[in-house]
C-alpha positions in Angstrom: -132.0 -165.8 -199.9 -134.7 -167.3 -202.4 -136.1 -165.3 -205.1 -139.3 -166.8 -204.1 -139.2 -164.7 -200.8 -137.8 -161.6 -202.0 -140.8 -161.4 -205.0 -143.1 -162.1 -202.2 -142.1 -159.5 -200.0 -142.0 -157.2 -203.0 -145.1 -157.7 -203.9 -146.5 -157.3 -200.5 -144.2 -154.3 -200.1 -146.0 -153.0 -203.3 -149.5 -153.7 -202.4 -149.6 -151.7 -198.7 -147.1 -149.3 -200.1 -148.9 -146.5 -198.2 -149.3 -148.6 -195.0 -147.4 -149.7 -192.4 -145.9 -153.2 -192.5 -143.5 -155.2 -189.6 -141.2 -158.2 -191.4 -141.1 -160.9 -187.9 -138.2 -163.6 -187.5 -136.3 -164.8 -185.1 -132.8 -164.2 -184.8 -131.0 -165.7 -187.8 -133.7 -166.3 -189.9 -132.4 -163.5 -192.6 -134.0 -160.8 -192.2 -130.7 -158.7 -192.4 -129.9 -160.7 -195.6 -133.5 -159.7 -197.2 -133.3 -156.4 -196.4 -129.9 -155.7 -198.0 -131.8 -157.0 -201.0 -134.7 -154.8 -200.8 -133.2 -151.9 -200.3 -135.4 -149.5 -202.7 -137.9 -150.1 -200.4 -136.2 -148.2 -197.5 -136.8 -151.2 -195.0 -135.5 -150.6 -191.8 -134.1 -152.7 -189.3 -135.6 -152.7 -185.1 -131.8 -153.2 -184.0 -130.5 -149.8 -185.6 -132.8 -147.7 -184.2 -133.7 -149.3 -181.1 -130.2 -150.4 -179.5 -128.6 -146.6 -179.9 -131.8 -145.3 -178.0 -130.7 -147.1 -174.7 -128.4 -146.8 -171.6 -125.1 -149.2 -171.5 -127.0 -150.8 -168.7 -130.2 -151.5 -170.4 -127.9 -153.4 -172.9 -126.2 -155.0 -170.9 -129.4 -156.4 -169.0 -131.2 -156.9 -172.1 -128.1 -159.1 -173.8 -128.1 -161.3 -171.0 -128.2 -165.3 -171.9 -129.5 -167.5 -171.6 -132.9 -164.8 -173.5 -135.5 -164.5 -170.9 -139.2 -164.2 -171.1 -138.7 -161.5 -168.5 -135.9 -160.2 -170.8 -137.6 -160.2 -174.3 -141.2 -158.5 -172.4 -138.8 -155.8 -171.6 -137.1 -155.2 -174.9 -140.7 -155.5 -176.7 -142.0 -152.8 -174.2 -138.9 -150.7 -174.6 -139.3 -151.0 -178.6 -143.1 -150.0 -178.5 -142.0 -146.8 -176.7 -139.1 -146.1 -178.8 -139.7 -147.1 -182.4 -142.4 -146.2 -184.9 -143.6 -147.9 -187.7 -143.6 -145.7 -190.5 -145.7 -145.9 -193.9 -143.5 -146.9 -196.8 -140.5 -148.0 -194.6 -141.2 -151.9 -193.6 -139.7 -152.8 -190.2 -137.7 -155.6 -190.3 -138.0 -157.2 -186.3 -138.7 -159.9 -184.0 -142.1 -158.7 -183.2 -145.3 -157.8 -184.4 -145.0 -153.8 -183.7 -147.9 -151.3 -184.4 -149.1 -151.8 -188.5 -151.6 -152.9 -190.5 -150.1 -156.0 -192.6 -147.2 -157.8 -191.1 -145.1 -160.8 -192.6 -143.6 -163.7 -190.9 -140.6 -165.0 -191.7 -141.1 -168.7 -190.7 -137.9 -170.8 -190.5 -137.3 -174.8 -189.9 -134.9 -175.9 -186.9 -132.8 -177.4 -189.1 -131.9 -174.5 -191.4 -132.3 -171.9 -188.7 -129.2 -174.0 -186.5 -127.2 -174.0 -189.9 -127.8 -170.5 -189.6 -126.6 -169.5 -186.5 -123.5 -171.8 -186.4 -122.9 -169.6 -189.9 -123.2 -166.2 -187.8 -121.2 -167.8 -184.9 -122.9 -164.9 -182.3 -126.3 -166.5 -181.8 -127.2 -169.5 -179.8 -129.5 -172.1 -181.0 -131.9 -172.5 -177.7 -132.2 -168.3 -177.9 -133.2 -168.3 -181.5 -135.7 -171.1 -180.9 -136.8 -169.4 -177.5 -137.5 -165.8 -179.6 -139.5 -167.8 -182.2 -141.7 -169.6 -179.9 -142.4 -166.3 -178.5 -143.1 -164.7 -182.0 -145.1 -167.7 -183.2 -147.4 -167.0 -180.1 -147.7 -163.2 -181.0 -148.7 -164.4 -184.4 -151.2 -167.0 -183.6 -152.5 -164.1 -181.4 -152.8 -161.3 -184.4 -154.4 -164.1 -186.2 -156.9 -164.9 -184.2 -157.8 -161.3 -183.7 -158.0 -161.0 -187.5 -156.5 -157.2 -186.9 -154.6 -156.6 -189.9 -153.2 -158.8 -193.2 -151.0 -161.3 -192.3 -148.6 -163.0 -194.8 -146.8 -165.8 -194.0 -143.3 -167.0 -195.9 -141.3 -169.5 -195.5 -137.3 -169.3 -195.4 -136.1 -172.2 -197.4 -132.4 -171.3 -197.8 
């Protein structure tokens, strides 16, 4: 991952140190890779928290593919009643939880495909489907002008 993005998100991390911030990407964009870099800042990531907190048939529904809108409302609602954002400890998701400064992790076609034929468990059309659906709950926050937004863009 670029240096570029990892001093911006430390210097973000830095500046609402005592708030609560949400890291948004879609699948594969590398937010598992940043997070492994930053981890003095105790970042946490949605899918190890979240996925232990449901039933075997909840997972099973929510992994389903083709990704669903139906499918992705569900795990959003699920993660809003099971997961906290916690001052100090950026989540790292594909949604724009409960915070007052989130980042998005913006990502081109291109490089995002490259990324998930490197992962080899994620398909393209899912990856693009959950990023549509982020770039909508973005535009949304925005508009709302509800809390700082920063936005980054994965080049690697």
């Amino acid at each position: 991952m670029g240096n570029e993005v990892l001093n911006a998100l430390m210097t973000i991390f830095e500046r609402h140190k005592n708030e609560r911030i949400c890291v948004v990407g879609t699948m594969c964009c590398g937010k598992t890779t940043l997070m492994k870099e930053l981890s003095e800042y105790h970042c946490v990531d949605v899918d190890d928290k979240f996925w232990p907190q449901i039933s075997e048939d909840e997972i099973e529904r929510l992994s389903e593919t083709p990704i669903t809108k139906a499918i992705m409302d569900d795990i959003f609602r699920l993660m809003r009643e099971k997961i906290s954002v916690k001052p100090g400890r950026p989540l790292f998701c594909v949604f724009i939880h409960d915070c007052e400064a989130a980042v998005y992790l913006d990502i081109s076609e291109e490089l995002l495909e490259k990324h998930c034929k490197q992962r080899g468990d994620t398909a393209l059309r899912d990856a693009l489907f959950v990023k549509r659906l982020l770039e909508d709950d973005w535009n949304h926050h925005k508009a709302e002008n509800d809390k700082a937004l920063y936005y980054l863009t994965i080049t690697e």
